[in-house]
C-alpha positions as CSV (number, residue, x, y, z in Angstrom):
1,X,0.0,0.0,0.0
2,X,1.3,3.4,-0.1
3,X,2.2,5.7,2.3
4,X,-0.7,7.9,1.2
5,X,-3.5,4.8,1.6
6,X,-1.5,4.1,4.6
7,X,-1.9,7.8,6.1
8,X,-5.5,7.9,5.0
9,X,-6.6,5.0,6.9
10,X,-4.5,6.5,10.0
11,X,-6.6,9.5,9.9
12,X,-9.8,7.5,9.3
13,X,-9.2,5.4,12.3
14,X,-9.0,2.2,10.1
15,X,-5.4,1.3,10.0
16,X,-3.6,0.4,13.6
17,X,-0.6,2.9,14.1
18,X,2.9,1.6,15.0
19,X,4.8,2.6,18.4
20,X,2.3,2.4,20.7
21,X,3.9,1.6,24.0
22,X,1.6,-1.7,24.7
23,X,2.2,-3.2,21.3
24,X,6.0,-3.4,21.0
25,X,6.5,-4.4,24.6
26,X,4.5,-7.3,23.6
27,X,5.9,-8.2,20.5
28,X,2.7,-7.2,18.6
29,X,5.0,-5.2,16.1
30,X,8.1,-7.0,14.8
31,X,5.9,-8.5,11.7
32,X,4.8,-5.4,10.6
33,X,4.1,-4.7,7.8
34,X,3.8,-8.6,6.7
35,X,1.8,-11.0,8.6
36,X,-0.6,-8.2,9.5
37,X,-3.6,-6.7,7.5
38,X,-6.5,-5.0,6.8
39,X,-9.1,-5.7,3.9
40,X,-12.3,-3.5,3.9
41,X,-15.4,-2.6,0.8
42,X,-15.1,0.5,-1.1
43,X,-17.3,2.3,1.8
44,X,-15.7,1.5,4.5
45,X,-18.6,-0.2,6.5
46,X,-17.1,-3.6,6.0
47,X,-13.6,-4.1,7.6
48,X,-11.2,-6.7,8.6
49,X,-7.9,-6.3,10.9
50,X,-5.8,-9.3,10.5
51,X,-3.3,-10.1,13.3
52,X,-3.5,-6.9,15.2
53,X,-3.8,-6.8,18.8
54,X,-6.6,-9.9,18.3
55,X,-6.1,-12.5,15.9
56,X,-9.3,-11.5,13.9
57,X,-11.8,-8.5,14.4
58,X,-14.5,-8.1,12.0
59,X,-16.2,-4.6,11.7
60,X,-19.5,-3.6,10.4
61,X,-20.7,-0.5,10.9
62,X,-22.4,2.6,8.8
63,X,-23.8,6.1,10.1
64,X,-28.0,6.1,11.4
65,X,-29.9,3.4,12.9
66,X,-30.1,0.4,10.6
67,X,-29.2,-2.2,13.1
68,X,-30.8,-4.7,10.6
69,X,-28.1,-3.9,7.4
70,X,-25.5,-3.9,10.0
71,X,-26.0,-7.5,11.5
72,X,-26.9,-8.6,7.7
73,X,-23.3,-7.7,6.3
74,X,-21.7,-8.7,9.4
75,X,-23.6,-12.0,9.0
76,X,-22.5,-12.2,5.3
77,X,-18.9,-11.6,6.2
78,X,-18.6,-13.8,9.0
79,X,-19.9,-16.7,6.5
80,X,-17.6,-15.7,4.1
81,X,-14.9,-16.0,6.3
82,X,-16.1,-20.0,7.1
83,X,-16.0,-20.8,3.6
């Protein structure tokens, strides 16, 4: 990725930063940047973190109240994820 996309998902809170005090003392960093991830749709309501702090956290989210499109695409990507 480059150091723009990189910056980009900084600032949108998307992308784990590097040098945080609990993550090196516990070894969380010395892979970086290979072994760790993040894959996510074109609008950002769909996310996956690969090998950060957990081994796997899987986002859904979008702005209002539509619980039910959030749990759906969660659902879907959870599934996807099993296959």
């Amino acid at each position: 990725m480059s150091k723009a996309d990189e910056a980009k998902l900084i600032d949108d809170h998307f992308l784990f930063k590097n040098g945080k005090d609990n993550t090196e003392a516990c070894g969380l960093e010395r892979d970086w940047p290979s072994g760790r991830g993040i894959f996510h749709n074109d609008a950002k309501t769909f996310l996956s973190w690969i090998n950060e702090e957990d081994e796997l956290r899987i986002i859904s989210m979008q702005k209002g109240s539509d619980i039910g499109a959030v749990f759906e695409r969660l659902s879907r990507g959870a599934a996807a994820f099993e296959k």
